[in-house]
Every structure is written in C-alpha cells, then in structure tokens.
C-alpha positions as CSV (number, residue, x, y, z in Angstrom):
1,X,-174.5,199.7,169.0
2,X,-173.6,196.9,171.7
3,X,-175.7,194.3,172.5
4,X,-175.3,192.5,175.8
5,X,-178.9,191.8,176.9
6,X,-177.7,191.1,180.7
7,X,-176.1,187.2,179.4
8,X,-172.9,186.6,181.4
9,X,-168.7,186.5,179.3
10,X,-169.1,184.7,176.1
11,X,-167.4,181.4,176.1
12,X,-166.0,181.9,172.5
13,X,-165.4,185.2,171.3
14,X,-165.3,185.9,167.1
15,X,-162.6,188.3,165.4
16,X,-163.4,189.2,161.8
17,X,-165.2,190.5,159.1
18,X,-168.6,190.7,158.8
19,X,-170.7,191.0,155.9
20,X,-174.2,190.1,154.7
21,X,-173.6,187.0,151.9
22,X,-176.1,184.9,149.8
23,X,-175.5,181.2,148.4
24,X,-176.9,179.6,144.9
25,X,-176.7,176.0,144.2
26,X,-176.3,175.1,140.5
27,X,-176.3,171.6,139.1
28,X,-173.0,172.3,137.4
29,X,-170.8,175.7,136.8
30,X,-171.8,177.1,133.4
31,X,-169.2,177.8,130.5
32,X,-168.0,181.3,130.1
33,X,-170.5,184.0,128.8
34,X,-173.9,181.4,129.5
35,X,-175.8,181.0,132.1
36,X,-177.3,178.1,135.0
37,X,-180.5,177.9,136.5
38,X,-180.0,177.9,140.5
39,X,-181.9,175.2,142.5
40,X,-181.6,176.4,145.5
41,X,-180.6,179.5,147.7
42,X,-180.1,180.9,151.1
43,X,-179.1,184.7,152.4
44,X,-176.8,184.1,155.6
45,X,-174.0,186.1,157.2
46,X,-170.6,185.9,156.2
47,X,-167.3,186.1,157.1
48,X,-166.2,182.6,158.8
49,X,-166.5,184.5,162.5
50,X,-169.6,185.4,162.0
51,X,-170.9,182.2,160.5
52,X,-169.3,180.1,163.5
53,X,-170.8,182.8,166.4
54,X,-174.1,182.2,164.8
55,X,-173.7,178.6,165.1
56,X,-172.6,178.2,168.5
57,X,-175.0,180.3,169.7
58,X,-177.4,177.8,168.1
59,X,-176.1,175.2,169.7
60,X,-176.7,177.3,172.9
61,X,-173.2,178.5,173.3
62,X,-172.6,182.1,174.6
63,X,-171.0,183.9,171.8
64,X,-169.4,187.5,171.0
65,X,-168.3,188.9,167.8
66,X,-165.7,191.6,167.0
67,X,-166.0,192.7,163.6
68,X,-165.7,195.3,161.4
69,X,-168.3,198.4,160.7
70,X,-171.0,198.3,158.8
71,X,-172.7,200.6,156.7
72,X,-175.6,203.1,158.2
73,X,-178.0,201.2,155.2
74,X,-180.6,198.6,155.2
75,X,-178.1,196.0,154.9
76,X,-176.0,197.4,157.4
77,X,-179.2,197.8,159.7
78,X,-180.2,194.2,158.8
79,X,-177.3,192.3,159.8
80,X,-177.3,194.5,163.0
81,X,-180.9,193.2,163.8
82,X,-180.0,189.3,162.9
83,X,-177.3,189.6,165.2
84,X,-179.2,191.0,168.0
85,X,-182.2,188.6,167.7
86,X,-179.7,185.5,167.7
87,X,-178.2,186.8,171.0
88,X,-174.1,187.4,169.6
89,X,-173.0,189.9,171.9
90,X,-170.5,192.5,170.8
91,X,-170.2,195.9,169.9
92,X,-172.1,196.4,166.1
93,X,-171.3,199.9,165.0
94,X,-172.6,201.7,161.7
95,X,-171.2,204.3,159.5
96,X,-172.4,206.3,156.8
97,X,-169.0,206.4,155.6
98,X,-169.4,202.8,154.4
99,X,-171.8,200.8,152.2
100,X,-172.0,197.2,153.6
101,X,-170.3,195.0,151.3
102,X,-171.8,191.4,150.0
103,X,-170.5,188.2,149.3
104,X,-171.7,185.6,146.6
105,X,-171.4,182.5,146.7
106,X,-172.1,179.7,144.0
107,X,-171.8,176.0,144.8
108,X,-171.3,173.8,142.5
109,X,-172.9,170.1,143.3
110,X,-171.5,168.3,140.0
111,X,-167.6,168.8,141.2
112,X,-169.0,168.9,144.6
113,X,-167.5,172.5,145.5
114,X,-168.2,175.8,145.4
115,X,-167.2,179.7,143.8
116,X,-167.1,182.8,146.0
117,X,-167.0,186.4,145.3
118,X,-166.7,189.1,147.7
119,X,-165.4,192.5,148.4
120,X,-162.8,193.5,151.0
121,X,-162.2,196.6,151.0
122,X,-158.8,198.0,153.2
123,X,-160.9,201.1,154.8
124,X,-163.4,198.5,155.9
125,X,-160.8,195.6,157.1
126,X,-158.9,198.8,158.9
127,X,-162.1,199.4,161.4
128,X,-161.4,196.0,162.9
129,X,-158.5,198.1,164.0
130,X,-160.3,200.5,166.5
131,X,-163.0,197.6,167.4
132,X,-163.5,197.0,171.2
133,X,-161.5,193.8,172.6
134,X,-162.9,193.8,175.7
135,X,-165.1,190.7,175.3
136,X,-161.6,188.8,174.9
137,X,-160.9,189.1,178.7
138,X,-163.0,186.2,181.3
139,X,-163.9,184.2,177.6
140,X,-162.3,180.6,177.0
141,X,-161.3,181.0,172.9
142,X,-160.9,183.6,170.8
143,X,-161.4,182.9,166.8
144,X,-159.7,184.8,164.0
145,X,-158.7,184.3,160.5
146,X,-155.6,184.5,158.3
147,X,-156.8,186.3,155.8
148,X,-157.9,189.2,158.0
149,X,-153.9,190.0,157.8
150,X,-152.4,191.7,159.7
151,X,-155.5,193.7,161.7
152,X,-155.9,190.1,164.2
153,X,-152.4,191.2,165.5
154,X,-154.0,193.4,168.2
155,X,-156.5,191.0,168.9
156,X,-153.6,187.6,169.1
157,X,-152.0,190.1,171.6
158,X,-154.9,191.2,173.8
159,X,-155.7,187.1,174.2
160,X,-152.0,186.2,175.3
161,X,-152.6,189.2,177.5
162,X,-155.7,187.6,178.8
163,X,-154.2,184.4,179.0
164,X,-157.3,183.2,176.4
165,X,-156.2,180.4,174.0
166,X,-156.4,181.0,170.5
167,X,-158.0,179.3,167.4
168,X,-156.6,180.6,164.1
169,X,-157.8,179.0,160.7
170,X,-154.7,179.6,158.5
171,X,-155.9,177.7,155.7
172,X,-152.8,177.6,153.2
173,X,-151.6,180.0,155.2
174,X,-148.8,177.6,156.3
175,X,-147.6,178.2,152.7
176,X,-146.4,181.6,153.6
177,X,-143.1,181.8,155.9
178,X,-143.4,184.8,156.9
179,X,-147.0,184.5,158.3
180,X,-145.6,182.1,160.5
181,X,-143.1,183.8,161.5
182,X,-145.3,186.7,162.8
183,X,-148.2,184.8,164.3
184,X,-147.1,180.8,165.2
185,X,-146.3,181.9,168.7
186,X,-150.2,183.3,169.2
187,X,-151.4,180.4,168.6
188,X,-152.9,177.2,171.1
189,X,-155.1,175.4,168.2
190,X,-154.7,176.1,164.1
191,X,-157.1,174.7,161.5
192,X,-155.0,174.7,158.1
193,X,-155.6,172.7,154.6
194,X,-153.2,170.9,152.7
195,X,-153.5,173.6,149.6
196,X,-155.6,176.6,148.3
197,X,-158.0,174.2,146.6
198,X,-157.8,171.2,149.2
199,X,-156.5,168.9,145.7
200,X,-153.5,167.8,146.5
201,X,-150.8,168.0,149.4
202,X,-149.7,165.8,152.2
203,X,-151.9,166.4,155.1
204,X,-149.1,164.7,157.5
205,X,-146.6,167.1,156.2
206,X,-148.7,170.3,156.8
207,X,-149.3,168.8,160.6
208,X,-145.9,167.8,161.3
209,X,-144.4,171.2,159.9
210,X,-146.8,173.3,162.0
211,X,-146.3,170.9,165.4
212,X,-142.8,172.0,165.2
213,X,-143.5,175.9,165.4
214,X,-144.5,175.0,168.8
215,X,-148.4,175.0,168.2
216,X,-150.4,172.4,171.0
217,X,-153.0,171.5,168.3
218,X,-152.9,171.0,164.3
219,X,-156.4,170.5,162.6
220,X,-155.7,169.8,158.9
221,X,-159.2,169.5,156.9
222,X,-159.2,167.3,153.6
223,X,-162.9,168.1,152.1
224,X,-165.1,165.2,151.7
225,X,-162.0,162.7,153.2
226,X,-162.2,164.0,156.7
227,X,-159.4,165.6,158.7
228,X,-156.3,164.9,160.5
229,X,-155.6,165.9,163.8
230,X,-152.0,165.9,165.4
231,X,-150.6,167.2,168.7
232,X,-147.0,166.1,170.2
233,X,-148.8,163.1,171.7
234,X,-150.9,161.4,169.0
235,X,-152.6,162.0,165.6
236,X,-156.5,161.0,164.7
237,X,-157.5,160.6,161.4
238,X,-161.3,161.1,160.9
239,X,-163.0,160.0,157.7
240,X,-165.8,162.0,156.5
241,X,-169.2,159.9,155.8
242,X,-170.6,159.4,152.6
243,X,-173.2,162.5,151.8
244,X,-174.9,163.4,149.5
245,X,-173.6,166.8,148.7
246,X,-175.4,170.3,147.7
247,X,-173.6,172.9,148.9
248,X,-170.2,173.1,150.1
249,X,-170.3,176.9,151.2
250,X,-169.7,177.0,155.2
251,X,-168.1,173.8,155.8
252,X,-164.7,174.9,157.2
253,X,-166.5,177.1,159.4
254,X,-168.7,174.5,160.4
255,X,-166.4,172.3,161.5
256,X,-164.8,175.1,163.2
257,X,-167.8,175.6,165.3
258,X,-168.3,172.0,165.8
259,X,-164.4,171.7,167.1
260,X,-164.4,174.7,169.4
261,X,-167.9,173.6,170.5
262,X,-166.6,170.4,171.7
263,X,-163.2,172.4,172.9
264,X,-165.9,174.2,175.5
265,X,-167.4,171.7,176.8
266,X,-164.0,170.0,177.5
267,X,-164.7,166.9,175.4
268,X,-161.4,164.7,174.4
269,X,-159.7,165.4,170.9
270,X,-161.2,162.7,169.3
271,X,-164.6,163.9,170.8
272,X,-164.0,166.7,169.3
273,X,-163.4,166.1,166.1
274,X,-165.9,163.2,165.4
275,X,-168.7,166.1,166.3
276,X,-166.9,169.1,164.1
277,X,-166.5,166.4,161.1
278,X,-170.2,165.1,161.5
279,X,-171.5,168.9,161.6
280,X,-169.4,170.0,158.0
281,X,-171.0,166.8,156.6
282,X,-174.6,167.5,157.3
283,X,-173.4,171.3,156.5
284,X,-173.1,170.0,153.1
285,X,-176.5,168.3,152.7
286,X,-178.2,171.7,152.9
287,X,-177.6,175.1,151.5
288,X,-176.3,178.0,153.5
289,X,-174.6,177.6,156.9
290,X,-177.0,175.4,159.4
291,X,-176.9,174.6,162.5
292,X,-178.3,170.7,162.9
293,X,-179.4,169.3,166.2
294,X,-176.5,168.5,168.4
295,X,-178.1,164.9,169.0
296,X,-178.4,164.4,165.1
297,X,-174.5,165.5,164.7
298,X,-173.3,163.6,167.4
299,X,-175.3,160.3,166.3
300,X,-173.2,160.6,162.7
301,X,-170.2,161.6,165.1
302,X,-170.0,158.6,166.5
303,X,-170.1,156.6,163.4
304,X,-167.4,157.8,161.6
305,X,-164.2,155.5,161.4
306,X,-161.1,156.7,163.0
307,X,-157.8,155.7,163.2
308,X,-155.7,156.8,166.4
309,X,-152.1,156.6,166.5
C-alpha cells in the first residue's frame, strides 16, 4: 500500500520498525506482584522512525518511512490509516502472515523515567529486508537504528550510494566493537548515550572515541542534563531546562526530530541542538510523543545555557 498523495522527495526518510505502542504514567513503579493506578495515557506509534516521521511531518517536514510489514488486522489496518492521514509517504504493506505486534510502555514520574515492553520478532525485523529503498534516492537524511541489527545494512548502503548523509542513533551501541566496526564508516551524524541506562559514563569519552572512527558529528544525550555535541572542530554542551517531568517515553526520538529538523533547514550546530534539547524537554511535560509548536520549542531553545568550546 504506498502512499504518495502527489507531495514532492521527502526531505528525511525513516528506516525501521513499526508498531502500534501505548504509554501509562504511574506516580511511582509498584513492587513486584502489586499493582499502580495510571494517571495518564496515550496510544501513539512506535519504533523511534516512526515516532520521528510523525513529528517532522508535524512540524511541516516532508517525511517517508521504510518499515517493516504489518499484519492484515485492525491494528495493522489502523497504523496504515494514521500514517496515511499524517501524510508519511512510503510503501505500508500488510500480511496475513503476521499479527502486528505492540509495545508498552510505563513511565515512571517518581525516578523520572520510564519501562518498556515490546515484541521483535526476527520474521517481522526480516521484511525490513525486501522493503523498497527507493525514497532514499533525491532525500537529504536517512534515519535508522542500532538495534534494527543488521537489516539497516542494505539501507546504510543504498544512502552512500545516493550520496544521502546518514543519522544513526547507536545508543550504547558504541559499547560493542564490532558494531563499529561494521557500520562507523556509513555514518555522517550518530546520536549515542553514555550507557544502557544514561546513569553513569563519561559523555566526553563516548564523543571523543566515536570522532576518531571518522564520524563528522557525535550527539551524546545525558537525560534531564542536556547533551554534548562534538565534531573535529568544537564541542557544545547544552543543558536541559528544569521541567517538570511526566513521561519520559519518546525523548530520544524527540530530540532526534528536533536535531535533524534543524539539520534540514541548514541551521548551525548549536542551532540545532538548542531546538532538539528544548523539544525532548517539553516531550517530557506530556505523555506520549508530541509535537509542540516550533515557536514554543524554539523560545525554550534559546534559553538554555550553553557552553561552546
């Protein structure tokens, strides 16, 4: 099912999973074997390319996603139809062969975090493997994930083909050799943490050890203290604000959005990452991925202390 409705390339084109995913804010994470009442909730779509076509095509960005099947089911059908009302162009394809998988999340606003639970399973992850590429070729950036493994190979490829620069969110992926190894020469931009938890780590050392793969651009995220940014030329450290958290579900991919949004409209790396840190912040204030008025995100943008060196 491809929807193209006419709209010229997509600036930023999506490589990922998709599935339909729900978020439930809870005071505080009950104890084993009890229970919490949730305050709040919100149904959204889910994986992290997904969530950031959605946004930039909110923010009035032409977007395309290539993403694994779905299953010929309501859900399936359902996340077909959200797609196709938002505008995301791409090639959407059902099978009965599937049942659409869901993902859970539960944020926790006592420790200021959140749980997720979701199901990947390899016959799903391996249709990303005969998905369409050709929205790669005319667009600006293409977007993929670590954890996708090794099905973003063809798609890393078909962009260096393209000549399309790449955005890869390896999260503590840099923790893995190997991975480096195999897909550090793909990539123009990364956007990695300092651990699997963001508790601990040097965020300095995780930029300084990726600049020397040969990468042109090192976003290190640090939860509610900002991020780092570092190319060969100079690093920016942005603090976040002070928010007042409910859910942290989406924020990566938020500021993901919010940095490749900039990234299109050629803003300056500092630019850039005073937008994509404002927009994970207010992400947090609400539950389920948002997309707040670019005026409102740059206004908090441009507050934000920074420290260029």
């Amino acid at each position: 099912m491809a929807i193209d409705g006419g709209k010229s390339k997509p600036d930023v084109v999506c490589f990922g999973m998709v599935t339909p995913a729900m978020v439930l804010v809870v005071e505080e994470m009950p104890s084993w074997n009890t229970g919490a009442i949730w305050s709040q909730g919100q149904t959204f779509i889910s994986d992290d390319a997904a969530i950031i076509a959605i946004l930039l095509r909110k923010w009035d960005v032409q977007t395309g996603l290539i993403c694994t099947t779905l299953g010929d089911d309501d859900a399936g059908r359902d996340t077909v139809k959200q797609l196709e009302n938002w505008g995301i162009q791409g090639e959407f394809r059902l099978s009965s062969d599937i049942t659409t998988p869901f993902e859970l999340n539960v944020s926790d606003r006592k420790r200021g975090g959140r749980t997720y639970f979701w199901k990947r399973e390899p016959k799903i992850l391996e249709t990303l493997d005969e998905a369409d590429l050709s929205l790669i070729k005319g667009s600006k950036l293409l977007y993929l994930d670590w954890y996708d493994g090794d099905h973003i190979m063809r798609a890393l490829k078909e962009a260096r083909n393209q000549g399309v620069p790449v955005y890869l969110n390896i999260e503590h992926g840099h923790e893995d050799p190997d991975f480096l190894a195999r897909y550090a020469p793909y990539i123009s931009i990364c956007q990695a943490v300092t651990d699997a938890s963001q508790l601990k780590g040097n965020a300095y050392e995780v930029a300084s050890n990726l600049l020397e793969l040969g990468l042109d651009t090192v976003l290190v995220t640090m939860a509610d203290q900002g991020c780092l940014a570092a190319t060969r030329l100079q690093t920016i450290r942005v603090h976040a604000p002070i928010v007042d958290t409910l859910d942290g579900c989406a924020a990566g991919a938020t500021f993901s959005a919010g940095f490749q949004y900039g990234f299109i409209k050629k803003w300056d790396l500092e630019h850039c990452l005073r937008f994509a840190v404002a927009a994970a912040s207010l992400q947090c204030t609400v539950a389920g991925p948002t997309a707040f008025p670019l005026a409102d995100v740059e206004l908090l943008g441009a507050s934000l202390d920074v420290e260029v060196s």
